[in-house]
C-alpha positions in Angstrom: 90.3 130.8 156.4 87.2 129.3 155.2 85.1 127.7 158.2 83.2 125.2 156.0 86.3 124.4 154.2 88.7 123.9 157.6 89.2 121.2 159.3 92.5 120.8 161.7 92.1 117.1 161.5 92.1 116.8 157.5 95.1 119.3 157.2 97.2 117.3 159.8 96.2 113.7 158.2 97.5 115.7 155.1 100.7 116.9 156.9 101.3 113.1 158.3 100.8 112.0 154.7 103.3 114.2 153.3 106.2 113.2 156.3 105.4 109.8 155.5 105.5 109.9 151.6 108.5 112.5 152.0 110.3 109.8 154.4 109.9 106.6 151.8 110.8 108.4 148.9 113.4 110.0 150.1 117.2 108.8 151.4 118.4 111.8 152.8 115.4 112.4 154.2 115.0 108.6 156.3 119.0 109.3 157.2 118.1 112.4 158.5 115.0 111.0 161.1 117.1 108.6 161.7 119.9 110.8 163.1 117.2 113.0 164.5 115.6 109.6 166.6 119.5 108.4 167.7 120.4 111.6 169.1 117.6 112.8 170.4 117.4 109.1 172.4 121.4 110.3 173.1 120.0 113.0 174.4 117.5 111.6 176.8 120.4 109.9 178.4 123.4 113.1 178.2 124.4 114.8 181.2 122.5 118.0 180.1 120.2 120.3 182.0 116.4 120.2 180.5 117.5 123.7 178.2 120.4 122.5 176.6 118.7 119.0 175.5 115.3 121.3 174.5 117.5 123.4 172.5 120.0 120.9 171.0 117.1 118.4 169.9 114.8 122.1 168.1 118.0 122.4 165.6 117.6 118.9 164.6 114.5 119.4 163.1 116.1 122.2 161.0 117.4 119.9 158.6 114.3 118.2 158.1 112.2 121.2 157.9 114.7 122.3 155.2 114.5 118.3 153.9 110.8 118.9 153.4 111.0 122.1 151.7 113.5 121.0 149.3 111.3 117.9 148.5 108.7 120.0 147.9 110.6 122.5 145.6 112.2 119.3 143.6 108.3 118.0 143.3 106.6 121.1 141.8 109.5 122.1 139.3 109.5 118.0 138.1 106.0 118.4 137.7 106.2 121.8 135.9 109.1 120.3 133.1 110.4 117.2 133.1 112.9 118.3 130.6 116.1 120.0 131.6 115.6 123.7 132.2 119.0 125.8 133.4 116.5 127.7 135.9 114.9 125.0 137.0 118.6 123.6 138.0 118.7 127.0 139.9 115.6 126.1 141.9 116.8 122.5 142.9 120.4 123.6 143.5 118.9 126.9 145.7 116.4 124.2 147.8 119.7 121.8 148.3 121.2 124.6 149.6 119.1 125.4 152.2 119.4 121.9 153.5 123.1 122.3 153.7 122.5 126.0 155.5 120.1 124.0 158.0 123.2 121.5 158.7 125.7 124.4 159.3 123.0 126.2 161.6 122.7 123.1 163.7 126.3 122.5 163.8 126.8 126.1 164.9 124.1 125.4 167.4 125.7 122.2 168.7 129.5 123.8 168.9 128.0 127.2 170.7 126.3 125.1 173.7 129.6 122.1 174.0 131.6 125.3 173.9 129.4 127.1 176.5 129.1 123.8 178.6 133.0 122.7 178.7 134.9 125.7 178.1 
């Protein structure tokens, strides 16, 4: 890390800006913060001890972490080719995967703590 190029404030305006630009340019994206801000207000209100909401509410933000890495993936290989490129189909398709593996993780999470709760 470079001192006189650092600065936490610039790199998190930079990180804002790209949750923002991400977020408008995106559908799946703005359905999935919107899901994130109606259940974790759910969650505020369920009958849940402080761990389970804490730990329910962390694996919703592993679909938008993997959201914002797929956005970025998409972004750099349309800005390498903007033609159609079989591997470049393989980088979209493996980023859009790892979205759907952050939805089955989090629906793991969800089913392992309603099973531990109720069962």
């Amino acid at each position: 890390m470079k001192s006189e190029n650092f600065s936490l404030l610039r790199n998190f305006k930079n990180s804002l800006n790209g949750l923002r630009e991400v977020t408008a340019n995106e559908t799946p994206m703005r359905l999935e913060v919107y899901l994130l801000c109606i259940v974790g207000i759910g969650l505020i209100f369920a009958p849940l001890g402080l761990i389970y909401k804490l730990i329910l509410f962390a694996s919703l933000l592993l679909p938008i972490l993997a959201e914002l890495l797929n956005s970025a993936v998409e972004r750099s290989v349309d800005l390498v080719t903007g033609d159609y490129h079989e591997l470049a189909k393989h980088a979209k398709d493996a980023a859009s995967a790892a979205v759907l593996v952050a939805f089955t993780i989090t629906g793991f999470i969800w089913l392992i703590v309603f099973i531990h709760l109720y069962a």
